[in-house]
C-alpha positions as CSV (number, residue, x, y, z in Angstrom):
1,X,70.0,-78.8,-0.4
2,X,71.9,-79.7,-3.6
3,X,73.2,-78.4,-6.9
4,X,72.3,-78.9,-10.1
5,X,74.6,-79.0,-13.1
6,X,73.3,-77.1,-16.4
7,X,73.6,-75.8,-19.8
8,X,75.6,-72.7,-20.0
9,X,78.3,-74.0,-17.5
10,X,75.8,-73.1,-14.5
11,X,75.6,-74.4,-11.5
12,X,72.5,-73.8,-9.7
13,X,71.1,-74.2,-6.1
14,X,68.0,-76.0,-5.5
15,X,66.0,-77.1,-2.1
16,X,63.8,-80.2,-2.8
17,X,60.9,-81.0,0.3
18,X,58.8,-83.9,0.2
19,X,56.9,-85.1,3.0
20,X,54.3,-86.4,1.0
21,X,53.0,-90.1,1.4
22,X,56.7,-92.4,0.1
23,X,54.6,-94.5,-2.0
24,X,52.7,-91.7,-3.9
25,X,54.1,-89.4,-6.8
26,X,53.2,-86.1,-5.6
27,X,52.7,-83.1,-8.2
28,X,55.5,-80.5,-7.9
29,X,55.6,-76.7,-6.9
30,X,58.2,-74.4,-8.2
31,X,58.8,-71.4,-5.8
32,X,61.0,-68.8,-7.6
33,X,62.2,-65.8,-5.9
34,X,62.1,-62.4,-6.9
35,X,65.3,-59.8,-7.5
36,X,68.3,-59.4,-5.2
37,X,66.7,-62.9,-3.0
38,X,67.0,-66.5,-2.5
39,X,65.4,-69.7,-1.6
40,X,65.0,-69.3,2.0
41,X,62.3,-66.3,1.4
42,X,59.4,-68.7,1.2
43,X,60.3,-70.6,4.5
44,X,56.8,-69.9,5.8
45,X,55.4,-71.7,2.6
46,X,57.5,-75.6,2.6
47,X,55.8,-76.6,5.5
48,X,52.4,-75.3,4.1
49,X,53.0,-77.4,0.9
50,X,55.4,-79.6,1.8
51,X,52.8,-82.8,3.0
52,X,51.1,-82.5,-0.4
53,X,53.5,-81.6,-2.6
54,X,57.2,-81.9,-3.9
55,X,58.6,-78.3,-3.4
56,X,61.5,-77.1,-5.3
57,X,63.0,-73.6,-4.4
58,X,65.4,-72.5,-6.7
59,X,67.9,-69.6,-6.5
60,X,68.1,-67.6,-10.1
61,X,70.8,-67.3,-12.1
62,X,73.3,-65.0,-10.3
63,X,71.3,-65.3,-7.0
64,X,71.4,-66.6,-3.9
65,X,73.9,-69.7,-4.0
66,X,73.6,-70.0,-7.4
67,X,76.8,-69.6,-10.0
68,X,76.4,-66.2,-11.4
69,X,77.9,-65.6,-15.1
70,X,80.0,-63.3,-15.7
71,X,79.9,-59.6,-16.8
72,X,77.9,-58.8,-19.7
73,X,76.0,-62.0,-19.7
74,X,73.3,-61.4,-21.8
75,X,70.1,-60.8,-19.1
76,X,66.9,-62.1,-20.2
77,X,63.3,-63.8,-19.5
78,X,63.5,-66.3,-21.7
79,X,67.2,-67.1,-19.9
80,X,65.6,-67.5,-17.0
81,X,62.5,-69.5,-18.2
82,X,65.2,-71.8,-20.0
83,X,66.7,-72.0,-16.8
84,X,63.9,-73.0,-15.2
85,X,63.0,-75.6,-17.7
86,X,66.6,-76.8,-17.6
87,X,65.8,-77.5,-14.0
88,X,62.6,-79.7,-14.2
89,X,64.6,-81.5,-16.6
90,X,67.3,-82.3,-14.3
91,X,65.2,-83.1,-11.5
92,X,62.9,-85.5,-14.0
93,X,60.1,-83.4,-13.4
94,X,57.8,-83.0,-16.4
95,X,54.9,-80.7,-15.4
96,X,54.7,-78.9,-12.2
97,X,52.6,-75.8,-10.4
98,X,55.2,-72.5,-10.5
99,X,55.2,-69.9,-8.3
100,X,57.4,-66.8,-8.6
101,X,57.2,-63.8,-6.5
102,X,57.7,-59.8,-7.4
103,X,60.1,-60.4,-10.2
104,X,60.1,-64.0,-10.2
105,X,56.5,-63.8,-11.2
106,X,57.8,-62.3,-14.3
107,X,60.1,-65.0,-14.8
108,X,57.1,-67.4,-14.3
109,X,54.6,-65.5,-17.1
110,X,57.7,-65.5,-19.4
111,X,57.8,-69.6,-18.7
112,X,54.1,-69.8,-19.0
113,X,54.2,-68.4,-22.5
114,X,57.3,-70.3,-23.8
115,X,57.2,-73.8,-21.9
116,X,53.2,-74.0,-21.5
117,X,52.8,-78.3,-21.6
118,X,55.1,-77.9,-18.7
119,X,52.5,-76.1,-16.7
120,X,49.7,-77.1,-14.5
121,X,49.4,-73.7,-13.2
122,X,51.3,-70.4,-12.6
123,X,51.3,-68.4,-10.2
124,X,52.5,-64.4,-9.9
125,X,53.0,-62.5,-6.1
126,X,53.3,-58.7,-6.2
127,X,54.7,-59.3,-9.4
128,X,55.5,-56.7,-12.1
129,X,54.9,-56.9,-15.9
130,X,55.7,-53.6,-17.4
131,X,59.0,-51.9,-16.7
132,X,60.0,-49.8,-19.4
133,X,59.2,-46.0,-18.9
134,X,59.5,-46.6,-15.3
135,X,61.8,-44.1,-13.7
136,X,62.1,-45.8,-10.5
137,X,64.3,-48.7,-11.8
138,X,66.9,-46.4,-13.5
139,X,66.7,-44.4,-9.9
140,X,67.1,-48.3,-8.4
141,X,70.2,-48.6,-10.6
142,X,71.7,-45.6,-9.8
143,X,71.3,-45.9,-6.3
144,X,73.0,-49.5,-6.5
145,X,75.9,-48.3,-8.2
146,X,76.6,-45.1,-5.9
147,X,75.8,-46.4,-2.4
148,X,75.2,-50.2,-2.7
149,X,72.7,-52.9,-2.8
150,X,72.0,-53.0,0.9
151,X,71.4,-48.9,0.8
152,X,68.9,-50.0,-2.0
153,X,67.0,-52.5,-0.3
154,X,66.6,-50.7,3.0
155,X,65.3,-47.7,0.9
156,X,62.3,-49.6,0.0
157,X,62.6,-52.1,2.5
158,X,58.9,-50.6,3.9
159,X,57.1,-51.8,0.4
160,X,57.8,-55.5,1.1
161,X,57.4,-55.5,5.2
162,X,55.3,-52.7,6.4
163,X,56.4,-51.0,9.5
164,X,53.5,-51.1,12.4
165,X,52.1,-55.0,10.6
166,X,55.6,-57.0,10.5
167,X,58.0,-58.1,12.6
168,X,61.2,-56.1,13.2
169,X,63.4,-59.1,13.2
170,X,61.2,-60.7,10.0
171,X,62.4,-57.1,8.2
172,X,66.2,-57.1,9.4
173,X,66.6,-60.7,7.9
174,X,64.8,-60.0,4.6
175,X,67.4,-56.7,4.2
176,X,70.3,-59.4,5.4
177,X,69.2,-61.7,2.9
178,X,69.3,-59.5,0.2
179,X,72.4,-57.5,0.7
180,X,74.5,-60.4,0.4
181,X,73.6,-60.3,-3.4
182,X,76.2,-59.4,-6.0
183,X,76.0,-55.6,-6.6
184,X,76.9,-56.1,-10.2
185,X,74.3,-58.9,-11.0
186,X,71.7,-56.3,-9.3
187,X,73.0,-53.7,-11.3
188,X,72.9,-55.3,-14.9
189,X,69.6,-57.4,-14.0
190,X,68.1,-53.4,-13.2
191,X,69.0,-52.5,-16.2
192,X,67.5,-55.1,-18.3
193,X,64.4,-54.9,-16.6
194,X,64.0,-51.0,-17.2
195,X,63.5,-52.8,-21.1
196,X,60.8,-54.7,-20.4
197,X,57.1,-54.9,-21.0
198,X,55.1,-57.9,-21.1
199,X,51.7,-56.2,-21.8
200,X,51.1,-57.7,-25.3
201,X,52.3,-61.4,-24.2
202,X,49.8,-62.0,-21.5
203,X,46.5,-62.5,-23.5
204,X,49.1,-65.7,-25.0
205,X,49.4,-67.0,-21.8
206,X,46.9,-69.7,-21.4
207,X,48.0,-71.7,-18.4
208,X,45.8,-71.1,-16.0
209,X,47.0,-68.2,-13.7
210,X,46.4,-66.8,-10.3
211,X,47.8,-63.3,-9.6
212,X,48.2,-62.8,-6.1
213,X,48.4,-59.0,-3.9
214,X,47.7,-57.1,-0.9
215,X,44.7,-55.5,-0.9
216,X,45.7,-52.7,0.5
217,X,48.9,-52.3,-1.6
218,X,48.1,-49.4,-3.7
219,X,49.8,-49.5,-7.1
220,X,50.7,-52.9,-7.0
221,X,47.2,-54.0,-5.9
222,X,45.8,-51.7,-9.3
223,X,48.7,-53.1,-11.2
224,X,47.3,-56.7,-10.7
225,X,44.2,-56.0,-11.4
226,X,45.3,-55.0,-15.3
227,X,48.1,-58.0,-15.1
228,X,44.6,-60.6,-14.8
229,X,42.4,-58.2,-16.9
230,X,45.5,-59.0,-19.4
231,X,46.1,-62.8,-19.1
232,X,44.5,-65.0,-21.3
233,X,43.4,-67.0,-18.1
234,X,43.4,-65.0,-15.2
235,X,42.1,-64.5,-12.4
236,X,43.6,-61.7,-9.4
237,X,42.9,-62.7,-5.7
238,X,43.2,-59.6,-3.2
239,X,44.2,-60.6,0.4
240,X,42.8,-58.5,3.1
241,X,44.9,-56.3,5.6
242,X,47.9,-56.6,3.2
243,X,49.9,-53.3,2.1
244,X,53.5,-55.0,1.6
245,X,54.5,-58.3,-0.4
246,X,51.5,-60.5,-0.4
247,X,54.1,-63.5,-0.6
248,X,55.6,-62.6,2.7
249,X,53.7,-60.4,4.6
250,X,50.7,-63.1,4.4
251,X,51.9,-66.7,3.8
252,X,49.1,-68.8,5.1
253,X,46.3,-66.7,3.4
254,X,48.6,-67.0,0.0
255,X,49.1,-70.6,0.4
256,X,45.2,-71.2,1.5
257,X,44.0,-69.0,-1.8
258,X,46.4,-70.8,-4.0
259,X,45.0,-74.5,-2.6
260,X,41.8,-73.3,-3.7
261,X,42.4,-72.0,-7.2
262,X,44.3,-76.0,-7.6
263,X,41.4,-77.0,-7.0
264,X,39.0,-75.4,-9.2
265,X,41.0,-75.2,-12.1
């Protein structure tokens, strides 16, 4: 666990695991967290990766144990991309695999299409592309503001951990997790998101790209079918059984799919 000093006066949290061979140079994996989360969401993943790879976890901007600017920072993909970039800098890393889950995945097709030679691959769970027009994140605003982030989260707690296929404990800690997040950073990151749409800067995006969902998990399993259908090298992998977040709800099977699309590419 360690910080890392960087432009813009912020001071982000990292978690870097090697157990990789000490006399090799492993190739690195970014795991990047989605809204309202932190680093210790892909626990089940490190020690899937961990012997192969170096695996950085980040928390965002604003997240997690992360510095988070102050109000009216000016919210955006690319900020967070930079960010991200910023990072690999710091840690001398000059091309690595990202992962980013839900809207973290966003964050990773924004860095894809601005920081591509710093790509091997990228990688999207459950992750949107298209937010403007969607209702449902000005009603997620306004249900921040009025009753609270953790009100929020337990609302749609059921979309990322199904009731009757996940563990009761596994969902009470996710909800923990998230409600410790700063209602205000929640609140303005909503609001920027309710402006975005990436539809016309996927065909750019040329790194090659695994999108990753639950079969089973209605919109967002049609949604990633037209987010690969979209990318300029992409390809969607459905895992079987899964209604919730992919990411979290299914860790081996995401991990065991994403060794496989390393290796082909």
């Amino acid at each position: 666990m360690a910080y890392a000093e960087l432009p813009e006066n912020l001071q982000v949290f990292y978690e870097d695991d090697d157990f990789t061979d000490p006399w090799k140079k492993p190739e690195a994996i970014i795991l990047q967290h989605g809204n309202s989360k932190n680093t210790r969401l892909w626990y089940k993943w490190v020690p899937l990766l961990a012997a192969d790879y170096r695996v950085i976890r980040v928390d965002a901007r604003g997240f997690g144990r992360s510095s988070v600017p102050p109000a009216g920072y000016g919210w955006s993909l690319e900020g967070f991309a930079r960010d991200i970039r910023n990072l690999m800098d710091y840690l001398d890393i000059e091309k690595a695999h990202l992962v980013g889950e839900t809207v973290g995945g966003t964050f990773a097709l924004q860095f894809a299409h601005d920081f591509p030679n710093r790509l091997h691959t990228v990688t999207a769970c459950s992750s949107p592309y298209s937010f403007r027009g969607e209702q449902r994140y000005l009603d997620f605003y306004n249900l921040v503001k009025e009753k609270g982030v953790e009100a929020w989260v337990r609302q749609t707690s059921t979309s990322r951990l199904p009731e009757g296929t996940t563990d009761a404990g596994h969902r009470e800690w996710y909800v923990q997790q998230m409600a410790r997040t700063n209602q205000r950073v929640v609140m303005e990151s909503l609001a920027y998101l309710a402006t975005v749409d990436l539809t016309g800067t996927l065909p750019e995006i040329k790194v090659p790209a695994l999108v990753l969902v639950g079969a089973d998990a209605g919109e967002s399993t049609v949604r990633a079918r037209k987010m690969a259908s979209l990318l300029g090298n992409g390809r969607v992998v459905e895992v079987l059984g899964v209604s919730g977040f992919v990411q979290h709800e299914a860790p081996e099977q995401c991990v065991k799919v994403w060794r496989e699309f390393v290796q082909n590419v």
